[in-house]
N, C-alpha and C positions, 0 to 999 in steps of 0.2 A: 797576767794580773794575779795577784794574792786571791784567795778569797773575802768575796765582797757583798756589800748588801746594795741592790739597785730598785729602785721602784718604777714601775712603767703607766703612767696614764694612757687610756686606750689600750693598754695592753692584750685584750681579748681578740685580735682582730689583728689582719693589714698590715703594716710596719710594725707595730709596737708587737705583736708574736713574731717576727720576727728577731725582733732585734731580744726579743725574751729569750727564744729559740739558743740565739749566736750565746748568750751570758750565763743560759744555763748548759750550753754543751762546752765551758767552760771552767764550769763547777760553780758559781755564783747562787744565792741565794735572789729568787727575783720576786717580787712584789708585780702582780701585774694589777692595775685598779680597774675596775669596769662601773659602771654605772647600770650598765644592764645586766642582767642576769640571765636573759634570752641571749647574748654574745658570748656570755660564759659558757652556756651549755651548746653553743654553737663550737667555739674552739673545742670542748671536750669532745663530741663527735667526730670534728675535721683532725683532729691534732691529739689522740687519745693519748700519745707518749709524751709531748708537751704539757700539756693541758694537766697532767695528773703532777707533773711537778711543780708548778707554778703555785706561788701562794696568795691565790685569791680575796682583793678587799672589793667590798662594792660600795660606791660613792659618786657619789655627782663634783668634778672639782670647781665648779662655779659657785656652790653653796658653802661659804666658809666653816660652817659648822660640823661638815661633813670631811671635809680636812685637816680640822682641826682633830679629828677622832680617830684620823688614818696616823694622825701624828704620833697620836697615844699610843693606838697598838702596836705601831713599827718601834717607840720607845720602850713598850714594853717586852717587844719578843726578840727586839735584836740590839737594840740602844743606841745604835749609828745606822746612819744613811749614807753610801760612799758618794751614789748617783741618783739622778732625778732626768727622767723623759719623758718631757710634756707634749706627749702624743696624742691627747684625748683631743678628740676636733667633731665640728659638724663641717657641711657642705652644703653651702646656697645656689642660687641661682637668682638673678635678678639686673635690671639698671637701677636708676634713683628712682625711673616710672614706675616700676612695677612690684620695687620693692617692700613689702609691707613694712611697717618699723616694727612688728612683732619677732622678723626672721631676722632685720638688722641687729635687734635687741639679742637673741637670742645666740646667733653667729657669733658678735664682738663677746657674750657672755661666755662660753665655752671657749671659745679659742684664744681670746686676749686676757681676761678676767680672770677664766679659770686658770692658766699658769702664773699669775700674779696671785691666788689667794693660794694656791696648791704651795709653789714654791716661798713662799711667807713663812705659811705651817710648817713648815719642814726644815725652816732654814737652821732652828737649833742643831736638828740631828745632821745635816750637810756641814755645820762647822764642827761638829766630834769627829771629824770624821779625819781631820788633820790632814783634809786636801781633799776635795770633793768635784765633782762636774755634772752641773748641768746641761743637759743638749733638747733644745727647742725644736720640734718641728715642725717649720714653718711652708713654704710654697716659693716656687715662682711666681704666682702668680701676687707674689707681694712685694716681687720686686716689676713686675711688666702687669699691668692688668688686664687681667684675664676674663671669661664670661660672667664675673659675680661683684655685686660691688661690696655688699657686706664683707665676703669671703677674703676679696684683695686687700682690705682695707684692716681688719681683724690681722691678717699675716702680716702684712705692713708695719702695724702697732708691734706683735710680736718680736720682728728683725728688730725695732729700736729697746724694746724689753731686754732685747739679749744684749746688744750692745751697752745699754745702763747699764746692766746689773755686772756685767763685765767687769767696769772698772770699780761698782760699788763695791761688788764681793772678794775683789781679788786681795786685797791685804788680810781674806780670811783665808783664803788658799784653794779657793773654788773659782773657777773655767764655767764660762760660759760661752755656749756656742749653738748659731743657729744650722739647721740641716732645712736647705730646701730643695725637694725634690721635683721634677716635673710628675709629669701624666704617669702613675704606677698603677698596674691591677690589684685593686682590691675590691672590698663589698661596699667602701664608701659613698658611691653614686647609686647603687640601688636600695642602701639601707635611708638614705637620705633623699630617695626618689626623685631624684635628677636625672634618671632615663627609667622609663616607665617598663621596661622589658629587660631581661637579658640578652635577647638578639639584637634590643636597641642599644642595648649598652658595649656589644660586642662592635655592632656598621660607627658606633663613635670610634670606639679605641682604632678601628682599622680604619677610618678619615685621621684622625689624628698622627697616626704612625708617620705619613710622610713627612711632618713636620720637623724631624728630628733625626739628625746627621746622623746619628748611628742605626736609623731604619727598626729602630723598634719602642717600643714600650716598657717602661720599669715595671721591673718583679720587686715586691718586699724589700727580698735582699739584696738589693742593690742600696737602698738606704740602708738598712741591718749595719754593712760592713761601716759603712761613715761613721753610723751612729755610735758603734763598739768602739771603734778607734779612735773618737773624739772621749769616749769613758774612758778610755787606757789614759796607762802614764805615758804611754809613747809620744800623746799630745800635751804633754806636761808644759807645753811656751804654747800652746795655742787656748786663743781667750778673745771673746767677743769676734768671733767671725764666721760669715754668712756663707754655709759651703752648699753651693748648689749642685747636687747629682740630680741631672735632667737628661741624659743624653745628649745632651748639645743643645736643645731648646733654645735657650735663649742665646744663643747665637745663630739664630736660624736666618739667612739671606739668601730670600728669593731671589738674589741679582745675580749668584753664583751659577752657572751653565748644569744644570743635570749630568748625574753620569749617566752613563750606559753599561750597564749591572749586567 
């Protein structure tokens, strides 16, 4: 790729430093957006050679006014947006029973909501851009439901987000595509305390591992690479589709014989 301008929601963190990571060790200019500023100064810590290049906004993208202002300054400091990576997410837990409608409210707010008022904002500079891609990232667990019903149901919304906007956006010359990942390590389960411990969050990941034909659990970069190459031109005919890297997850059959490893 040419050099380009990308902007990354959640980018402080988890996939989206990665996929920051892959676009600036290709010379890209990257917009990471955080809404925290305790995650920013977390990636500077963890990631000091990352993190110093990164050009940091801070913003909530569920509040429209706050992306309308991210709008301005990437208008003002670069004037085009090539890509847009709507990675900023929470993490529920819950049924119907036990869900309070505070955390429904707030799940569908960030994860469905906020890539609808984010990519709105934005949409001028994504059409200057004379060919632009956005890539969603949404879950498995929004196409198979999973332990959360807010959380399934928010990705869910998302998968049909991207397939709309697919066919609305594409006679501007912008790609839309969703990226669903299975179970990957990051800090999203303990920052959103969904496992009360580290060691509790370590006996999940290693219950869960068997689940999954390739025997392990997603790193970052295992989405990273989808996500860069649905940015490139290389996917220049792909547009509104749902690419799940899960290690096999959802094709998991118990009916299948065990090997013997």
């Amino acid at each position: 790729m040419d050099k380009k301008v990308f902007l990354i929601s959640g980018g402080s963190s988890g996939i989206g430093l990665a996929v920051a990571s892959s676009l600036l060790n290709q010379g890209h200019h990257v917009i990471s957006l955080s809404r925290s500023s305790e995650k920013v100064a977390r990636a500077a810590r963890e990631f000091p050679g990352i993190a110093e290049r990164l050009d940091f906004m801070q913003g909530d993208v569920s509040i429209a006014e706050d992306a309308q202002k991210i709008a301005e300054s990437i208008h003002e400091k670069y004037g085009v947006l090539h890509g847009l990576v709507n990675n900023a997410g929470v993490l529920s837990k819950g049924s119907l029973e036990t869900t309070e409608q505070t955390v429904w409210e707030k799940t569908l707010a960030v994860n469905l909501t906020g890539p609808f008022i984010l990519t709105k904002a934005l949409l001028p500079l994504l059409k200057s851009a004379g060919g632009a891609s956005v890539v969603n990232i949404s879950s498995v667990a929004g196409l198979k439901p999973g332990t959360s019903l807010s959380y399934s149901v928010s990705k869910a919304g998302l998968d049909m987000f991207t397939r709309f906007l697919a066919g609305d956006l594409g006679p501007y010359g912008i790609r839309v595509n969703s990226v669903n990942p299975g179970l990957v390590r990051t800090h999203i389960h303990l920052d959103n305390s969904i496992t009360e411990s580290r060691q509790a969050y370590e006996d999940m990941l290693a219950k869960a591992r068997v689940r999954y034909p390739l025997q392990r659990i997603g790193m970052p970069e295992d989405i990273a690479s989808m996500v860069v190459f649905l940015l490139s031109e290389e996917s220049s005919w792909i547009t509104g589709s749902i690419m799940t890297v899960d290690g096999g997850v959802m094709v998991e059959n118990d009916l299948i014989p065990p090997k013997e490893l």
